[in-house]
C-alpha positions as CSV (number, residue, x, y, z in Angstrom):
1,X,40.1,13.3,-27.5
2,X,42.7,12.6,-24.4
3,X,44.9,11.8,-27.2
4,X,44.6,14.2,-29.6
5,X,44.2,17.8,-27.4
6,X,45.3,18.8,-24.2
7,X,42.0,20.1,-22.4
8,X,42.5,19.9,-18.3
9,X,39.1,20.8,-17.8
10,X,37.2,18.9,-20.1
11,X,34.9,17.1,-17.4
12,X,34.1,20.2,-15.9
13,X,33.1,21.6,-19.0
14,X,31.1,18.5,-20.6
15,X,29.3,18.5,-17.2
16,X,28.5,22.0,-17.7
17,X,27.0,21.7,-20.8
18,X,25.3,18.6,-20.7
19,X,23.1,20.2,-17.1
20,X,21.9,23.3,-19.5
21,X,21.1,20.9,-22.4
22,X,17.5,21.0,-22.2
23,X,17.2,17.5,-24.4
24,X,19.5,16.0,-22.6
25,X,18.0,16.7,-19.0
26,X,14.2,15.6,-20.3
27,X,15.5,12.4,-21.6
28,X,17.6,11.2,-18.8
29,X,17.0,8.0,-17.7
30,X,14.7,7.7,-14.5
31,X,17.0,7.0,-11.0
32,X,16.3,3.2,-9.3
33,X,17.4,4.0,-6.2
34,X,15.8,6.1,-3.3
35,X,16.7,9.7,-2.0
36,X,15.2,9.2,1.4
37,X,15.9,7.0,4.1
38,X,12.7,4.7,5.1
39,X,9.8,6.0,7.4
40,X,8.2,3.5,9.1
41,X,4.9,3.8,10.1
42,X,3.3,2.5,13.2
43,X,0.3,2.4,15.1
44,X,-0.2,1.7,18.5
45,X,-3.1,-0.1,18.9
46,X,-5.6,-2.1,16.5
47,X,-8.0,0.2,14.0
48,X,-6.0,3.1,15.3
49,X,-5.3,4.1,12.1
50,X,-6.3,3.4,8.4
51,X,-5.2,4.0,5.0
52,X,-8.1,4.5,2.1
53,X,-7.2,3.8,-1.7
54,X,-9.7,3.9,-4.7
55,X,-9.0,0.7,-6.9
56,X,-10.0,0.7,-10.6
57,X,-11.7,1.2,-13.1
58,X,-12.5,-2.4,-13.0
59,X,-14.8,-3.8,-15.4
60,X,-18.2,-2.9,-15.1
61,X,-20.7,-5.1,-12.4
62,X,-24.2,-4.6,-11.9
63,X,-25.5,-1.5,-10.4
64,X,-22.5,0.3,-12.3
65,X,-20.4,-0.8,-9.8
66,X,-16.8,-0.3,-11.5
67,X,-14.6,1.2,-8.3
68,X,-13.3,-0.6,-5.1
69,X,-12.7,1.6,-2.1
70,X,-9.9,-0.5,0.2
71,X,-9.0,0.5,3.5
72,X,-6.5,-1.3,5.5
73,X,-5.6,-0.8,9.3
74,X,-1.6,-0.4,10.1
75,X,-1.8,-2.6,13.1
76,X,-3.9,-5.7,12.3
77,X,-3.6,-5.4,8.1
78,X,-7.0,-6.1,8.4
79,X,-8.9,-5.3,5.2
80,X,-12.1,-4.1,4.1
81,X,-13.0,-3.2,0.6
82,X,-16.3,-1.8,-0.6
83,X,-17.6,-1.8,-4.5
84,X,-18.7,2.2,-6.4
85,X,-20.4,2.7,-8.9
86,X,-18.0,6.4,-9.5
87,X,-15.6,8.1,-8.0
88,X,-13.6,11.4,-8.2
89,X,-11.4,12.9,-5.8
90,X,-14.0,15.7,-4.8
91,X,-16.6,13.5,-3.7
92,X,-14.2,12.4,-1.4
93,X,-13.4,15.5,-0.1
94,X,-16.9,17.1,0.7
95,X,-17.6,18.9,3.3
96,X,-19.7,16.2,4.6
97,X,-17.2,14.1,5.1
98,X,-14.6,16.7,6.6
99,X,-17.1,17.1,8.9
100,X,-17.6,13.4,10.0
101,X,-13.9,13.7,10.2
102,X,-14.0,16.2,12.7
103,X,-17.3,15.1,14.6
104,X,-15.2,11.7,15.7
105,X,-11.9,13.6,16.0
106,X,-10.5,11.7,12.9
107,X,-7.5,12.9,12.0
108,X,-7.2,13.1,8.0
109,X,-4.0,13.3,5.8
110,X,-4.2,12.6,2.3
111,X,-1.5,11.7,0.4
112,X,0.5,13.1,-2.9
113,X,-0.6,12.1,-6.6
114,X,1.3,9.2,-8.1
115,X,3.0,8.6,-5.4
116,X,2.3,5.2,-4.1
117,X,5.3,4.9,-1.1
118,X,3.4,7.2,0.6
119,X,0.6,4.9,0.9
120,X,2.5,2.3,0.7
121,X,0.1,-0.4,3.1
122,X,-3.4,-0.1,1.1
123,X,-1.2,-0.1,-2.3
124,X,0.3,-3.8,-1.6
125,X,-3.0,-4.8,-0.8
126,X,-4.1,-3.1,-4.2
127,X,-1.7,-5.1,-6.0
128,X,-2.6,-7.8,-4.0
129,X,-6.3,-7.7,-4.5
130,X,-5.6,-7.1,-8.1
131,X,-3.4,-10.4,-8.4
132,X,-6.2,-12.5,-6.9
133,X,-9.0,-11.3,-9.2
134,X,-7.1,-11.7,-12.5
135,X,-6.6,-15.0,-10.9
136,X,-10.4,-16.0,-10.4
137,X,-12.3,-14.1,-13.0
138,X,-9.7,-15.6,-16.0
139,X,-10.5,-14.4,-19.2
140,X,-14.3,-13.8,-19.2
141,X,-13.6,-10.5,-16.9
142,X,-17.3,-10.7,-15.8
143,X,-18.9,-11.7,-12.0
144,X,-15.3,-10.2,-10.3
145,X,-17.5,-8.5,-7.2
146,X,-18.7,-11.8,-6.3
147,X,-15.0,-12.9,-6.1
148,X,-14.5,-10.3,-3.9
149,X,-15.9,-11.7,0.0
150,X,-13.6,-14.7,-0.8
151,X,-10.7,-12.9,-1.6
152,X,-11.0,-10.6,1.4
153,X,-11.5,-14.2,3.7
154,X,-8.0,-15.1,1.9
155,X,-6.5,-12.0,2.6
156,X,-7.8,-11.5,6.8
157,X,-6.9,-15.7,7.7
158,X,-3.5,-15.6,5.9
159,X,-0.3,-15.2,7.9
160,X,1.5,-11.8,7.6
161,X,5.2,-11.7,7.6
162,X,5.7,-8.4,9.2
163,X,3.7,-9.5,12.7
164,X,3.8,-13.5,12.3
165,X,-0.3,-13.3,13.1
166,X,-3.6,-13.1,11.1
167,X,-5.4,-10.1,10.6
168,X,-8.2,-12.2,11.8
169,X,-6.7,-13.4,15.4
170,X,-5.2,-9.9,15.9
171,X,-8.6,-8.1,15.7
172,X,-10.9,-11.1,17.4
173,X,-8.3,-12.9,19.5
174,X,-8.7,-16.0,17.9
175,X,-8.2,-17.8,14.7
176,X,-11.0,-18.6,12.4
177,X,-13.0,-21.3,11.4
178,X,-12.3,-21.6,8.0
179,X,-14.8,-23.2,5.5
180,X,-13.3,-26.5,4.8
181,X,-13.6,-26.9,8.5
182,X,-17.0,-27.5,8.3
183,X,-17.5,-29.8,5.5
184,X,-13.9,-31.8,7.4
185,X,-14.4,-31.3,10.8
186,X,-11.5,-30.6,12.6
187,X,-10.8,-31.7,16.6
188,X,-11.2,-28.6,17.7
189,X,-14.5,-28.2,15.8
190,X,-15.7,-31.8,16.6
191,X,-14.7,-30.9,20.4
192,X,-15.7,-27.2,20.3
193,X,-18.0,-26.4,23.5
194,X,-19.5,-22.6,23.5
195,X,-20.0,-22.3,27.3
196,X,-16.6,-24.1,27.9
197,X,-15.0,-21.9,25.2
198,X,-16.7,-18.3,26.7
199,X,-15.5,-19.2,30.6
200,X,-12.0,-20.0,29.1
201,X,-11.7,-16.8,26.8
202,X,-13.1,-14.7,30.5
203,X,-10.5,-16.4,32.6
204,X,-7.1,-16.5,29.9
205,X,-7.8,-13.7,27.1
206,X,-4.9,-13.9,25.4
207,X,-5.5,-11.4,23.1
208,X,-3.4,-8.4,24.7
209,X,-0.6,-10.7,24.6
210,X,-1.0,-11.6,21.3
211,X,-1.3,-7.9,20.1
212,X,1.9,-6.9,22.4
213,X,4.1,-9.6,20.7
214,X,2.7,-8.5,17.3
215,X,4.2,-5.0,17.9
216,X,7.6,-6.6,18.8
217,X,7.7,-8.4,16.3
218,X,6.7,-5.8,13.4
219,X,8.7,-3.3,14.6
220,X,11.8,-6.0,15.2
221,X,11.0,-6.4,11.1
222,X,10.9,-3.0,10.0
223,X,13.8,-2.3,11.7
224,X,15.4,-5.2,9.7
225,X,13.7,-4.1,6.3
226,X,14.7,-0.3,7.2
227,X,18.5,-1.3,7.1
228,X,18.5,-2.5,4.0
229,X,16.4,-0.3,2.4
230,X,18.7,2.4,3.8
231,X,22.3,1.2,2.3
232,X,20.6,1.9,-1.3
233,X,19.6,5.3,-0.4
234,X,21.2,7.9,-3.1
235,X,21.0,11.5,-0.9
236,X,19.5,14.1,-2.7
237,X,17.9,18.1,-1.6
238,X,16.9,20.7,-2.6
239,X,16.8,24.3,-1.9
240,X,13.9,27.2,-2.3
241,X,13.7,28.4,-6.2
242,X,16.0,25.6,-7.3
243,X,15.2,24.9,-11.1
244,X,14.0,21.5,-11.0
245,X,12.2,18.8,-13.8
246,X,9.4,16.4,-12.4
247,X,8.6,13.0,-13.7
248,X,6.2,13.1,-16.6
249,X,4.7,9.9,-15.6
250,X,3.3,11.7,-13.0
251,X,2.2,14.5,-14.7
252,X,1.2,13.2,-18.1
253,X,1.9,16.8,-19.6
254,X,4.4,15.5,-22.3
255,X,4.1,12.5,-25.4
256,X,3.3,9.2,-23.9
257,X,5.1,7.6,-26.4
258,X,8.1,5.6,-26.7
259,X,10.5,8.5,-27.7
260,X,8.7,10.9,-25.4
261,X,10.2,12.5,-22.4
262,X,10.7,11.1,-19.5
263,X,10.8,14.6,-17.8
264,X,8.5,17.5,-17.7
């Protein structure tokens, strides 16, 4: 076409009618990179705060039970993670529970549909949870909520990379005694001495410390994780009654399918 005609504002004009192609605009491929530089979040002290996710449906368990309601705290990554038999978003809404909110000055935010980063704590440990009980149930799919004490023992003795500690010592001081510790004692079991060990926790609780140096060191890491998120970030706003398309992944309005649209 450069060849053949002599158009000085053909990119301007392609552009032009490629944004009020309808087709064109639906089927555009989905953007990798992020619009928004990171925001970290922080809490200042242990079980401060929490974030709350509804995993499944899983295959069905006695009792029904085919729902797993995680919760996570920001500051220890300690986990808990309760089995349902149902769930919908109202029942977790109620006004009963608003008001146990506001009786204990709980400060609730809930977070947008299909939009995982926003959540992003409790989602890892989703995935996480997820990858261990493919992992132990196999194929057979059947007894995965008795998996599920062992997998949340994994998860709150296992060394997290963002504060170097255990979500175990963090919230007890301490490491734990793991199982294989009692059928091989260890020295410090062998040697272990309650009133020794109570006088010694009174006199040096190292806890505080532990928890102080935690926070350094998360935030030294978020910091670092922050900057590299941040060098991929692709800037992009938007303005009142701007004419925009949302992701039909999220929506589910249009075809599914394979030539469906990837916008709505």
């Amino acid at each position: 076409m450069r060849q053949g005609y002599c158009w000085p504002t053909r990119h301007g004009d392609t552009k032009e009618v490629v944004e009020k192609c309808d087709s064109c605009q639906i089927h555009v491929p989905i953007p990798k990179l992020p619009k928004t530089r990171l925001t970290s979040i922080m809490s200042p002290w242990p079980l401060y705060q929490w974030g709350l996710d509804i995993l499944g449906p899983l295959p069905e368990g006695p009792g029904k039970l085919k729902f797993i309601i995680v919760a996570i705290d920001y500051f220890t990554k300690w986990i808990e993670a309760k089995p349902l038999a149902k769930t919908t978003r109202k029942e977790l809404l109620i006004d009963l529970f608003k008001s146990w909110c506001e009786k204990w000055k709980i400060k609730q935010m809930n977070t947008s549909v299909a939009h995982p980063q926003a959540n992003g704590l409790v989602e890892r440990a989703n995935k996480s949870l997820m990858h261990r009980l493919k992992a132990r149930i196999r194929r057979e799919r059947v007894g995965l909520l008795d998996k599920l004490p062992n997998i949340m023992w994994a998860h709150r003795t296992m060394l997290k990379t963002s504060n170097g500690e255990t979500p175990f010592s963090l919230t007890y001081g301490s490491e734990a005694v793991i199982p294989a510790e009692i059928r091989m004692p260890t020295y410090r079991t062998i040697h272990f001495n309650e009133a020794q060990y109570k006088e010694e926790m009174r006199l040096n609780d190292l806890s505080q410390e532990r928890r102080e140096a935690a926070a350094i060191h998360e935030a030294k890491y978020k910091k670092k994780v922050g900057q590299y998120y941040n060098k991929r970030v692709h800037p992009m706003s938007f303005k009142v009654s701007d004419f925009v398309y949302r992701k039909n992944a999220a929506s589910r309005v249009e075809n599914q399918e394979k030539l469906g649209p990837n916008w709505e």
